[in-house]
C-alpha positions as CSV (number, residue, x, y, z in Angstrom):
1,X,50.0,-72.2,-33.2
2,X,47.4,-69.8,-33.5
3,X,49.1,-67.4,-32.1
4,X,52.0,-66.9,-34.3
5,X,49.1,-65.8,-36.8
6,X,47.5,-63.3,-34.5
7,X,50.1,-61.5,-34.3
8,X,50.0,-58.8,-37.2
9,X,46.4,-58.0,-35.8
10,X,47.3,-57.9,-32.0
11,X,50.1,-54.9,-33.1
12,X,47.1,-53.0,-34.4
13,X,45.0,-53.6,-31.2
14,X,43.7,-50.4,-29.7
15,X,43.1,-52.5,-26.8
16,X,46.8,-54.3,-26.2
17,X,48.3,-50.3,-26.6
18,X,45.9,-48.5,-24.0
19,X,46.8,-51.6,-21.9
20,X,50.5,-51.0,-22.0
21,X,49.5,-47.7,-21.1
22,X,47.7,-48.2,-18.1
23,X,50.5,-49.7,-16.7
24,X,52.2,-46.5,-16.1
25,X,49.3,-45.4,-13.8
26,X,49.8,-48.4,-11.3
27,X,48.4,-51.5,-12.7
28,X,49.6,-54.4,-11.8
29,X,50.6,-57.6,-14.0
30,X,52.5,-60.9,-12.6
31,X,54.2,-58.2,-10.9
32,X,54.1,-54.9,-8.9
33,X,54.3,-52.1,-10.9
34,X,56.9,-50.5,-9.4
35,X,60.6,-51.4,-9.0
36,X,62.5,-49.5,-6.0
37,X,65.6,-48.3,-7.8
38,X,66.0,-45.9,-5.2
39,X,64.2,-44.1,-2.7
40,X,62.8,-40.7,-1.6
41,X,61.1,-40.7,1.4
42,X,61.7,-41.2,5.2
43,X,64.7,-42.1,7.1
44,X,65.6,-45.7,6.6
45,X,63.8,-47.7,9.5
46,X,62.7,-51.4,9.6
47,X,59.5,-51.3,7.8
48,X,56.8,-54.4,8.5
49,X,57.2,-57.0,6.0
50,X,53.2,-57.0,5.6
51,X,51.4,-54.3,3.3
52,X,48.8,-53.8,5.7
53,X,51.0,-54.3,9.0
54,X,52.9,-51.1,7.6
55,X,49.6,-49.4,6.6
56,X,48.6,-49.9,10.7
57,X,52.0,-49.0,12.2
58,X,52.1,-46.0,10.0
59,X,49.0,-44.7,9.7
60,X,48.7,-44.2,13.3
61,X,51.7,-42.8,13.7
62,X,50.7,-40.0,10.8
63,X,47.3,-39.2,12.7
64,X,49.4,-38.7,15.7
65,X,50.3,-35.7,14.0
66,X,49.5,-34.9,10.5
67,X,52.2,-32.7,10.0
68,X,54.9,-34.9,10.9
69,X,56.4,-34.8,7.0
70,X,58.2,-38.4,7.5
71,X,55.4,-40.1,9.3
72,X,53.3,-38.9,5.4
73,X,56.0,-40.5,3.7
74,X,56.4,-43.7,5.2
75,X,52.5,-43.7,5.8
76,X,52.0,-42.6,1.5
77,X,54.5,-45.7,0.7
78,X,52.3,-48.1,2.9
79,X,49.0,-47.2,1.1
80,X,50.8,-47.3,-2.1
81,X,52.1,-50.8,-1.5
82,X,49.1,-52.1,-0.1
83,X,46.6,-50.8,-3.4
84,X,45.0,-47.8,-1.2
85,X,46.3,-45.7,-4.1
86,X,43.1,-42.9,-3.6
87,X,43.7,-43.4,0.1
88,X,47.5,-42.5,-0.5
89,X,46.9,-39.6,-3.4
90,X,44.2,-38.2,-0.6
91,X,46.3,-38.5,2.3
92,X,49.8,-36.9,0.8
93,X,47.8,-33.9,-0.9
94,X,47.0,-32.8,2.3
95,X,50.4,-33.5,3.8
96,X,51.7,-31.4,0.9
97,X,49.8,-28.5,2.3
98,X,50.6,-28.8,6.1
99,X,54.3,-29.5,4.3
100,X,54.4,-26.1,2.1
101,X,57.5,-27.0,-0.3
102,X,58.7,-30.3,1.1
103,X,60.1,-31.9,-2.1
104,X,60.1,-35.7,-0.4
105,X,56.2,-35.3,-0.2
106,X,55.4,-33.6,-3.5
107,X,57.8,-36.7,-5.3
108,X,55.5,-39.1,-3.1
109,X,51.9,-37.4,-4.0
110,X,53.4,-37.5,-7.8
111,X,53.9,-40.8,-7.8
112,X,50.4,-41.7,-5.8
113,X,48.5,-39.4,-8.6
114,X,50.1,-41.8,-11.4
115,X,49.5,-44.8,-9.8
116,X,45.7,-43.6,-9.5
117,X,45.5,-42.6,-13.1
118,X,45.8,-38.7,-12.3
119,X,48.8,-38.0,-14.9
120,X,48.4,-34.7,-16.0
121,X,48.3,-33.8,-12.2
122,X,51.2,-36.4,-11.2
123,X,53.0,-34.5,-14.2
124,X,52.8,-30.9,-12.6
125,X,53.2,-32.1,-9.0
126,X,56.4,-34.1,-10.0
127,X,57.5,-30.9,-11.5
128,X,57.7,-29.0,-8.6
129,X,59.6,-32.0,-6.8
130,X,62.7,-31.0,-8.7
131,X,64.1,-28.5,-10.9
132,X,66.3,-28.5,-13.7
133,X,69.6,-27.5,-12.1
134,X,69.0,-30.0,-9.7
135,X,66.8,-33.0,-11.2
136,X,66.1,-36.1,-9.7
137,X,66.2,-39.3,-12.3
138,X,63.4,-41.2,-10.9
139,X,61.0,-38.2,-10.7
140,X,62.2,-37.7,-14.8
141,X,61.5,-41.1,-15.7
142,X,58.2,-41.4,-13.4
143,X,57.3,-37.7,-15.6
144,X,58.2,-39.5,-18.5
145,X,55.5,-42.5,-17.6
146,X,52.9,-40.1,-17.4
147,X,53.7,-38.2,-20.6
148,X,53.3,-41.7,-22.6
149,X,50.3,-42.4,-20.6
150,X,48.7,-39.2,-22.4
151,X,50.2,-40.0,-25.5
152,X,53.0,-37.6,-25.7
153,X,55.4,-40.3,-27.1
154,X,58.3,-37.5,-28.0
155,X,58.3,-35.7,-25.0
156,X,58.3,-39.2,-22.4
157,X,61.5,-40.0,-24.7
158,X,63.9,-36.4,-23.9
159,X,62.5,-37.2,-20.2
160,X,63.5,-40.4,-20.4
161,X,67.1,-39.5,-22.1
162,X,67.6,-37.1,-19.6
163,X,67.4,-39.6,-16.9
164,X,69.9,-42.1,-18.7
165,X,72.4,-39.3,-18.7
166,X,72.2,-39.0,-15.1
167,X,71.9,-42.9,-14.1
168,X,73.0,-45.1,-17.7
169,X,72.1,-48.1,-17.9
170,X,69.4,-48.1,-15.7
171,X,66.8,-51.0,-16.3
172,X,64.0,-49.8,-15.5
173,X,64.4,-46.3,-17.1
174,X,65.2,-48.5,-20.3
175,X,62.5,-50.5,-20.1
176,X,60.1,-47.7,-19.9
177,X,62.1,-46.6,-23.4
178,X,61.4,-49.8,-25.1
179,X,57.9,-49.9,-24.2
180,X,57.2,-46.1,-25.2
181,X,58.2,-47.3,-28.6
182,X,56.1,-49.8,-28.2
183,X,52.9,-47.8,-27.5
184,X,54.0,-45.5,-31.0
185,X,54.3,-49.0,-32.6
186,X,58.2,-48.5,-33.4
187,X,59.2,-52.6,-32.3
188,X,62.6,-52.8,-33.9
189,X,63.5,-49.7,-31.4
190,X,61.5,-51.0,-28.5
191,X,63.4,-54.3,-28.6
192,X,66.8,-52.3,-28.7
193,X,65.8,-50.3,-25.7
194,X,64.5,-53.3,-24.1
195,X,67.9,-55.7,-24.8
196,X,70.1,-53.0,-22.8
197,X,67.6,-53.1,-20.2
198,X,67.7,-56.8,-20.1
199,X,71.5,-57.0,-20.0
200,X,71.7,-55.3,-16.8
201,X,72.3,-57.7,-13.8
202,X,69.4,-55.6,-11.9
203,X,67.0,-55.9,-14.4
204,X,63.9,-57.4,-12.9
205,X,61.0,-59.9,-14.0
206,X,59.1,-57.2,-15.5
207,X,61.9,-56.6,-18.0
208,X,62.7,-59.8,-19.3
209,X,58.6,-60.3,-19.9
210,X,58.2,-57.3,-21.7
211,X,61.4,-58.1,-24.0
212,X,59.9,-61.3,-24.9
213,X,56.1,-59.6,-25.7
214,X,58.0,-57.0,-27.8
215,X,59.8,-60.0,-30.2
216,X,56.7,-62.2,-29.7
217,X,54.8,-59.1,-31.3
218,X,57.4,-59.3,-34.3
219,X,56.6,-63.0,-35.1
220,X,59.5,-64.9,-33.2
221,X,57.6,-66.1,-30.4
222,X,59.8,-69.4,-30.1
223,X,62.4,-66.7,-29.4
224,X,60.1,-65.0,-26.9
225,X,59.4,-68.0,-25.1
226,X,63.0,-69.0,-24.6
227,X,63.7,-65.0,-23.6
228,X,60.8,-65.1,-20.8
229,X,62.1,-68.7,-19.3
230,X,65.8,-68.5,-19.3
231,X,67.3,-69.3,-16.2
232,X,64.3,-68.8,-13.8
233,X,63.5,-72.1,-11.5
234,X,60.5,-74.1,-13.6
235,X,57.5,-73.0,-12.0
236,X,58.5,-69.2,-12.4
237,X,59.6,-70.1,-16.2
238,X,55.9,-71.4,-17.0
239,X,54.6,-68.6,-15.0
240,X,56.2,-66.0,-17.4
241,X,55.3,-68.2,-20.4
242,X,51.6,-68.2,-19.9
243,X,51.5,-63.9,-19.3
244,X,53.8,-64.2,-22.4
245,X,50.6,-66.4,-23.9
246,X,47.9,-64.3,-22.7
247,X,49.1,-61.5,-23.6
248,X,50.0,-62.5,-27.0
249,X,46.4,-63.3,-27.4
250,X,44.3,-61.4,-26.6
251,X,43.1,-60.5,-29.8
252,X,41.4,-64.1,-29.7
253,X,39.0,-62.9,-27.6
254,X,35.2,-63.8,-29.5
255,X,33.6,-60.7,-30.2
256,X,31.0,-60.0,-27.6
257,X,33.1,-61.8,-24.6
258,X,33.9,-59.8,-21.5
259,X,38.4,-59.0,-22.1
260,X,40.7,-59.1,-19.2
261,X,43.1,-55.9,-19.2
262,X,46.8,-57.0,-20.2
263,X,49.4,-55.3,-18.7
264,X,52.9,-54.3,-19.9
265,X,54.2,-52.7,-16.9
266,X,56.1,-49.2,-16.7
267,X,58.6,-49.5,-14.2
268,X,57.9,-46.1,-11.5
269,X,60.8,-46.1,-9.6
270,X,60.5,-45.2,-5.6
């Protein structure tokens, strides 16, 4: 198979790498980027099921009155699940202001300046959402995204220990572990990270695909096959096998031809 002898060149790809990274600013793969492993935001309520149902209901109630903090929140979450992620960043940086130290709406804008791409900004915001007697392990590991994102491999790690120590075992934290060593090109610990991740009962989809990419990466892509279809219903299985193919191969791609962006998703939990 052709793409067992791709694989040595795919590892060196620029492209696969800035990929993986721009899944920590909100791109989306066979999945949503991020997983809700908890939340910060507005009272719990029954939330339309439809994206842009809870854009409506919410969005009106926020222009109601613009400084009602939890109408911003549930409003922010809305946009953000429905894609309107420069429609969310805009909206929650001005909520932020009516909402002087509110640290619910400065997590929220954080994570709407990630997903648009704005990490240096979502770093600092995020920052100010917690503090270090009193920190918050999503915001850490959401911090930690966007340190990766920029490159700062070393630093996204002691973010993303520091969040372990307060919730261990977490999936997605883990996940975003492995896949940091992935992105400094460090497989053997990226698959470790990975496996823990994947041994947790609440790890999601997005974990068990980017396990099998990191040992499909190393050559054992039999293995990463059986890792990406075991014990999911058929059509979900061959789902997860042709990401698993595509993004195994994109350094196929004829020189010249337009690529499609692969994504290795960084978990950003709510």
């Amino acid at each position: 198979m052709r793409l067992r002898f791709s694989l040595a060149r795919l590892l060196a790809s620029t492209s696969l790498v800035a990929a993986v990274a721009m899944g920590l600013g909100g791109c989306t793969g066979m999945s949503k980027l991020s997983d809700v492993t908890g939340s910060i935001g507005p009272r719990a309520e029954a939330a339309p099921a439809d994206p842009a149902r809870a854009v409506e209901v919410y969005g009106e109630r926020y222009r109601a009155n613009p400084k009602d903090a939890d109408a911003a929140l549930a409003y922010g979450q809305a946009l953000r699940a429905n894609g309107q992620r420069a429609q969310a960043a805009a909206m929650l940086e001005q909520a932020t202001i009516a909402n002087p130290g509110n640290k619910a709406l400065l997590a929220q804008y954080g994570r709407a300046l990630a997903d648009n791409g704005n990490f240096q900004q979502a770093y600092d915001v995020l920052s100010k959402a917690h503090s270090p007697d009193n920190p918050d392990w999503r915001l850490l590991s959401v911090q930690g995204t966007a340190l990766d994102q920029m490159g700062r491999h070393e630093e996204a790690r002691s973010y993303y220990a520091s969040a372990l120590k307060i919730a261990p075992g977490d999936p997605g934290v883990l996940s975003n572990l492995g896949l940091s060593y992935m992105l400094s090109r460090d497989l053997p610990k990226a698959e470790e990270a990975l496996r823990q991740a994947y041994a947790s009962p609440r790890a999601s989809i997005r974990v068990r695909q980017n396990l099998g990419l990191v040992v499909g990466l190393q050559g054992r892509f039999a293995e990463a096959e059986t890792i990406v279809k075991a014990d999911l219903p058929p059509d979900q299985a061959a789902a997860n096998v042709v990401y698993l193919k595509e993004m195994l191969s994109r350094s196929d791609t004829p020189r010249g031809a337009p690529k499609r962006t692969p994504v290795a998703s960084l978990s950003q939990p709510d």
